[in-house]
C-alpha positions as CSV (number, residue, x, y, z in Angstrom):
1,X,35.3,89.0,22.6
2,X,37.0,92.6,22.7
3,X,38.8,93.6,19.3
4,X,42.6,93.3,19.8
5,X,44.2,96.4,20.0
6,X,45.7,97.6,16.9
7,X,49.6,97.5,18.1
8,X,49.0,93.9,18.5
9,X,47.6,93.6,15.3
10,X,50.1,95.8,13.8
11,X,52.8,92.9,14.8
12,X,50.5,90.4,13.7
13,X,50.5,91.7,10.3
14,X,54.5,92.3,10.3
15,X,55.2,88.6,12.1
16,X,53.1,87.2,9.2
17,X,54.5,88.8,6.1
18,X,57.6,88.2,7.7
19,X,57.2,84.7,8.3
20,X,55.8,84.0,4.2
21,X,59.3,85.4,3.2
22,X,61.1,83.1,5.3
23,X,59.3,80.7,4.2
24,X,59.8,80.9,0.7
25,X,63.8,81.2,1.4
26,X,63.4,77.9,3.0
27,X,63.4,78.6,6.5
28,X,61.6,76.0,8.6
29,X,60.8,75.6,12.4
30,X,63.1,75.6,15.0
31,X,62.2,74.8,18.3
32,X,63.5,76.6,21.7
33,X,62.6,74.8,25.3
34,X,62.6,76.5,28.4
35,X,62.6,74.4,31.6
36,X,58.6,73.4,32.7
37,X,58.1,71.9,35.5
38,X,55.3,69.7,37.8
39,X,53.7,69.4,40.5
40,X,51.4,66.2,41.5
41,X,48.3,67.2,39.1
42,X,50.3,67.7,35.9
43,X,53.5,69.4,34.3
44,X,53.8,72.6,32.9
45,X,55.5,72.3,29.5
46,X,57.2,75.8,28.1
47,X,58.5,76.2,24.6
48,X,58.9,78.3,21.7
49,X,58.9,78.2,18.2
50,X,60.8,80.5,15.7
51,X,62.0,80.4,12.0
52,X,65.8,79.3,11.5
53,X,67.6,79.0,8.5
54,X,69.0,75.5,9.6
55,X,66.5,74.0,12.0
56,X,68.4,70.7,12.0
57,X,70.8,72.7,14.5
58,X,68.4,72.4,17.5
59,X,70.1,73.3,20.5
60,X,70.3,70.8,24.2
61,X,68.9,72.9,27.4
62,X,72.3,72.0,28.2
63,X,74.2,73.4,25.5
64,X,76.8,75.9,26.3
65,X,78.1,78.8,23.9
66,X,78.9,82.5,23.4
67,X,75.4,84.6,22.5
68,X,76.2,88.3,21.5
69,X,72.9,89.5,23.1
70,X,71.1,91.3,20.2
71,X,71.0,88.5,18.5
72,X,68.8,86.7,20.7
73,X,66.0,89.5,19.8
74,X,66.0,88.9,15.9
75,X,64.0,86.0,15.9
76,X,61.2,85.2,13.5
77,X,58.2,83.7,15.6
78,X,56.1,80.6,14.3
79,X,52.9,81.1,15.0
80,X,49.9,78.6,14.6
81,X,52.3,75.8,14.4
82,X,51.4,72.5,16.0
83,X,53.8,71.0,18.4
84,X,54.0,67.6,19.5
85,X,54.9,66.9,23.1
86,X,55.8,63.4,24.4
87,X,55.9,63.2,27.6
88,X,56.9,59.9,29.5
89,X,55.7,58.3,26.4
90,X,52.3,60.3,26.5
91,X,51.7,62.5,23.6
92,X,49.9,65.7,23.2
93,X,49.4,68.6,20.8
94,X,49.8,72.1,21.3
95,X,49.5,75.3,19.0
96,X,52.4,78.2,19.0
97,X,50.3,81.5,19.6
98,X,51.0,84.8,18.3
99,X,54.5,85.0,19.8
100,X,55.4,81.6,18.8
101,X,55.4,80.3,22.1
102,X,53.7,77.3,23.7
103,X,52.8,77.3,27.8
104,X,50.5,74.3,28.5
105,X,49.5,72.0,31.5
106,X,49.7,68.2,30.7
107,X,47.7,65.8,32.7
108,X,50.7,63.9,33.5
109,X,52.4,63.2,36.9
110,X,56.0,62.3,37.0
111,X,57.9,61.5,40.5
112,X,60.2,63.9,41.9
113,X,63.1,65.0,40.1
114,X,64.7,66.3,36.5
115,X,63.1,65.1,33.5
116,X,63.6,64.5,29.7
117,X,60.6,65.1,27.6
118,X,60.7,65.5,23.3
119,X,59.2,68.1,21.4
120,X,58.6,68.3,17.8
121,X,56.6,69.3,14.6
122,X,55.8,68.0,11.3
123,X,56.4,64.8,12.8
124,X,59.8,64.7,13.8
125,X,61.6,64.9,16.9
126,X,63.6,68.5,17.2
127,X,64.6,69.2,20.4
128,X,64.7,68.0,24.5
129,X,63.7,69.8,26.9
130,X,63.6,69.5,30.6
131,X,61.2,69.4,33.3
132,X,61.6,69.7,36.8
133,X,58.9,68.4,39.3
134,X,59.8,69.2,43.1
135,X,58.8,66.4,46.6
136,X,55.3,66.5,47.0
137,X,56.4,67.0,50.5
138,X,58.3,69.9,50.3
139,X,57.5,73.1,52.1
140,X,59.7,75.5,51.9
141,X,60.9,76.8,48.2
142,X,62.9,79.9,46.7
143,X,61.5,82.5,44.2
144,X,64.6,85.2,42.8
145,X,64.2,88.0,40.8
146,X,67.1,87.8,38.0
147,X,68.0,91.2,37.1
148,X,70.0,93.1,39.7
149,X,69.6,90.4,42.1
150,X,71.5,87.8,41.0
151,X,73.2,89.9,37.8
152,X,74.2,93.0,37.9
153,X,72.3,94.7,34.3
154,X,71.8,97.7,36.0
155,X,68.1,98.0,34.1
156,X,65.8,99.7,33.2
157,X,67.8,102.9,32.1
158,X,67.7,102.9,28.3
159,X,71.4,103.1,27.1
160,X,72.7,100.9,30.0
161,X,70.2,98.1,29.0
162,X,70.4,98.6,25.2
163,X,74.3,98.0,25.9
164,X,73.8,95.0,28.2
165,X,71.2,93.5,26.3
166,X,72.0,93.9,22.7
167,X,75.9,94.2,22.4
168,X,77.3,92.5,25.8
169,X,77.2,88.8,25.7
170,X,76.4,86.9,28.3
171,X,79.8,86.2,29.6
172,X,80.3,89.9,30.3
173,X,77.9,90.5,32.8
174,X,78.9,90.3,36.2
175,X,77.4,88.0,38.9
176,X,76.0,89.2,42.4
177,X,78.9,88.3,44.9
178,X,77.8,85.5,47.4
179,X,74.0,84.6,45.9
180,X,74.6,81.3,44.3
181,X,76.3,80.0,47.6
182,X,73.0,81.4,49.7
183,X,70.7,79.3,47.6
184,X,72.1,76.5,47.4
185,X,73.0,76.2,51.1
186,X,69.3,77.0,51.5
187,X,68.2,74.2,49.1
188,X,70.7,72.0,51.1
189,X,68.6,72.5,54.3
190,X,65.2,70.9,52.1
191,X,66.1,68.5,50.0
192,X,63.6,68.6,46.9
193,X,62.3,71.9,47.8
194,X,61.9,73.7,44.1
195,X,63.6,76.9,43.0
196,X,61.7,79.4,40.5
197,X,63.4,82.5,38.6
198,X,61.0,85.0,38.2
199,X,62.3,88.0,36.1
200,X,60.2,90.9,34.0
201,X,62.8,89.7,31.4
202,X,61.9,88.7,27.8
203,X,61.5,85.3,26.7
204,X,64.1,85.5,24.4
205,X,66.8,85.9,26.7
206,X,65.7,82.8,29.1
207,X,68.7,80.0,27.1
208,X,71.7,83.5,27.9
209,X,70.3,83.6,31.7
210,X,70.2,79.8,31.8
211,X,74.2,79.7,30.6
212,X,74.6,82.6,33.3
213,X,73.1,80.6,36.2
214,X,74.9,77.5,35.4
215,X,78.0,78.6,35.0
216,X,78.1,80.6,38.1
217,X,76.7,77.4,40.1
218,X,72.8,78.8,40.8
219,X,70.9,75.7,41.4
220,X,68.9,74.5,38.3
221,X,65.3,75.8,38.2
222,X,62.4,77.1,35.9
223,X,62.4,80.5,34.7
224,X,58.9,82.2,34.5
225,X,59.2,84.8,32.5
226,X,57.6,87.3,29.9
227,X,56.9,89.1,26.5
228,X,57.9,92.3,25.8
229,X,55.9,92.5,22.8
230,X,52.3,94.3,22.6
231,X,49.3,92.8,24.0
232,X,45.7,92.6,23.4
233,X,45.1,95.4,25.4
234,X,48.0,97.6,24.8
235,X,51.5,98.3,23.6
236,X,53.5,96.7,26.7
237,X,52.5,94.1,28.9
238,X,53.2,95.3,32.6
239,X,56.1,93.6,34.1
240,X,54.9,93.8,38.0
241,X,51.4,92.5,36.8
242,X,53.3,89.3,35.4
243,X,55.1,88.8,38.7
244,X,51.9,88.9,40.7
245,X,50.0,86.7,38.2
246,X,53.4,83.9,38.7
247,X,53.5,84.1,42.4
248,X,49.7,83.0,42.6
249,X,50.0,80.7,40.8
250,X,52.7,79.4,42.1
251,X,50.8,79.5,45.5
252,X,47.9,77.7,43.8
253,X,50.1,74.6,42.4
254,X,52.2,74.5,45.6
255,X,49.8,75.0,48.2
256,X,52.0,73.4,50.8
257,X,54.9,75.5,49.7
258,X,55.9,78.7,51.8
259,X,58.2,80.5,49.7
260,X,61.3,83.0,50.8
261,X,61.5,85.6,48.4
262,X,64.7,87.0,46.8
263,X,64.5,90.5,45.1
264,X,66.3,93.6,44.9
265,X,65.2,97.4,46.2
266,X,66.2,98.9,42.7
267,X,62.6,98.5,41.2
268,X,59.5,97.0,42.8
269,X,60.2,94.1,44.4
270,X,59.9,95.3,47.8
271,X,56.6,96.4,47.4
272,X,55.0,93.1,45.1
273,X,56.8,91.0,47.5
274,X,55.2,92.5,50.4
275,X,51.8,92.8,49.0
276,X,52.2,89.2,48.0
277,X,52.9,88.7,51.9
278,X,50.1,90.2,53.0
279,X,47.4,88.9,50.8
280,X,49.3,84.9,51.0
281,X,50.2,84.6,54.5
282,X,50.7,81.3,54.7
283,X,52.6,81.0,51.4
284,X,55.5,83.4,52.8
285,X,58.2,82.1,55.0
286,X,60.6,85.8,54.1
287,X,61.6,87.9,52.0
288,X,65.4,89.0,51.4
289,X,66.0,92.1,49.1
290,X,69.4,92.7,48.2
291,X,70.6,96.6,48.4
292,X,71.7,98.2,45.2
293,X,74.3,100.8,46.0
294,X,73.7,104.6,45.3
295,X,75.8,104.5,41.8
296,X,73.4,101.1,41.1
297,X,70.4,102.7,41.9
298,X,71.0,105.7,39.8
299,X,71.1,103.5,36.8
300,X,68.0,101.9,37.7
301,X,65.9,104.1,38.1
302,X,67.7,107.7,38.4
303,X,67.6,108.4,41.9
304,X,70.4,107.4,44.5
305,X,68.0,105.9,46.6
306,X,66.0,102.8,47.0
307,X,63.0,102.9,44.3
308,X,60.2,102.9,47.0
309,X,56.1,103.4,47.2
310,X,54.9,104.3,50.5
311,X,51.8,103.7,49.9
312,X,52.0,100.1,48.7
313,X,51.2,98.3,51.7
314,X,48.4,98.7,54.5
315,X,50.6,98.9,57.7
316,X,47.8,97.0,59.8
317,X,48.2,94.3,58.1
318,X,51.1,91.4,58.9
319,X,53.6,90.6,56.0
320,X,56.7,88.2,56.3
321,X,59.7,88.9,57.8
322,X,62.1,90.8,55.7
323,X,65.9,91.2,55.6
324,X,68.1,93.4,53.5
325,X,71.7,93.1,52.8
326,X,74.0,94.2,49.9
327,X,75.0,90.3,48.8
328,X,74.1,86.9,49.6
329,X,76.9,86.9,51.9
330,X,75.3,89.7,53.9
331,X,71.9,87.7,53.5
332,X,72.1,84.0,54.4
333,X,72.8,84.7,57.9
334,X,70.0,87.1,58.2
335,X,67.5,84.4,56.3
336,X,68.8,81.3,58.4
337,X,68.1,83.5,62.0
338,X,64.6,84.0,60.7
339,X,64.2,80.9,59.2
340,X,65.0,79.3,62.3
341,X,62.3,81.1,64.8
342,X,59.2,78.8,65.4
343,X,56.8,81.1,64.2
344,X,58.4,81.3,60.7
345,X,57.6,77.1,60.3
């Protein structure tokens, strides 16, 4: 096995002397779910662990309240902890890894619809989580970028995001105007077709986005997202290289599923969309990219344009059909019109 590369174990080295002081203050494990889901092979459970000072306060998937967002980054993780899952009375053990987190498949299949499942360590029960398992016979679903798309962050551009992500709580950040109607009227069209939130966004933030969602009526789905920490390979872990990993398997799990695709022209969406497209024909029904605005784009990435790579996609090959529009007002009409043609069943 390769040698990790010395940023990760750098962190390593500060998560674990870290983690020995907290302990000996009395800090013990608190446990943080994330929505899994299932499909008709097993369910995907998602978790993570950190160090509280009162880990009796375990929050509800549910549980609404005010998070100034820096606060959501100082976190101690709990790494090598074991975790007990029960799920519809099945138990299982998992280990945190070196982020604290816990991502594992359970051989259990649960019928369509929103489920309750317990975790817990050291033997007791400390929080619920939820998991979501779509119809087996659904074939159409929605995957939506986050950032931009259905919130205006205006990321990546270093003060902007430092302010909306470390100062700004999550009740301050605006909603895209007409997105949450778009998917659900979609979702009302195919009943127990599954919705996934796919964002280059940190773990840490996934309960703020959750609260965000909810309260500006986004249907209820898993969020598949990532850690901005350093890798095995490297200091970062590449955001678009996530996205591609999660839409394949995503096309693996639900292999009936064809998928619209909701993104944003500020960053790379266009282009891992419509590779995705090309290379998963029959997993794409369309793709709908919402248009930043010139004063939008220059905050994401410093041009007044739409961020785009023309050589990203081999022009004699077919891709989906794709719509643009600057809300989801703009964009359900477009989507219905082309989800309605016969060749786009």
């Amino acid at each position: 096995m390769a040698r990790q590369h010395y940023s990760s174990r750098l962190e390593d080295w500060f998560n674990t002397g870290v983690q020995a002081i907290l302990r000996r203050r009395g800090w013990r494990e608190r446990i943080i779910p994330h929505v899994g889901y299932g499909n008709q092979e097993y369910v995907r459970v998602l978790a993570r662990v950190v160090l509280s000072r009162d880990p009796r306060n375990q929050p509800r998937y549910d549980e609404d309240q005010v998070v100034r967002g820096w606060k959501v980054f100082v976190t101690a993780p709990a790494t090598g902890v074991q975790v007990a899952v029960t799920v519809a009375g099945e138990s299982f053990e998992a280990t945190t890894d070196r982020g604290g987190f816990i991502d594992m498949s359970l051989p259990v299949v649960l019928p369509p619809g929103s489920h309750e499942i317990s975790l817990g360590v050291h033997g007791e029960r400390q929080a619920r989580a939820q998991v979501v398992v779509p119809d087996p016979d659904a074939t159409f679903g929605l995957v939506s970028d986050i950032d931009d798309t259905v919130m205006l962050t205006m990321l990546p551009r270093p003060l902007i995001a430092a302010w909306n992500t470390f100062v700004r709580d999550e009740q301050a950040r605006r909603v895209v105007p007409g997105m949450a109607e778009m998917y659900r009227e979609l979702l009302a069209d195919h009943p127990g077709a599954p919705i996934f939130y796919l964002s280059t966004g940190a773990w840490n933030t996934a309960p703020t986005l959750t609260k965000f969602l909810a309260r500006h009526g986004f249907p209820a789905g898993p969020m598949l997202m990532t850690d901005w920490g350093p890798t095995n390979t490297g200091w970062f872990r590449s955001g678009q290289e996530h996205k591609r990993t999660a839409l394949r398997r995503l096309a693996s799990e639900f292999p009936n599923v064809r998928w619209v695709l909701v993104g944003d022209d500020g960053q790379h969406d266009p282009q891992l969309y419509g590779d995705f497209a090309q290379t998963h024909s029959d997993h794409v029904r369309a793709i709908g990219i919402r248009q930043l605005t010139p004063a939008e784009q220059v905050l994401s990435h410093g041009l007044p344009v739409p961020n785009q790579d023309p050589g990203a996609h081999d022009p004699h090959r077919p891709t989906a059909a794709t719509v643009h529009g600057p809300d989801g007002h703009a964009l359900v009409a477009q989507l219905r019109a082309v989800l309605s043609r016969p060749e786009a069943t």
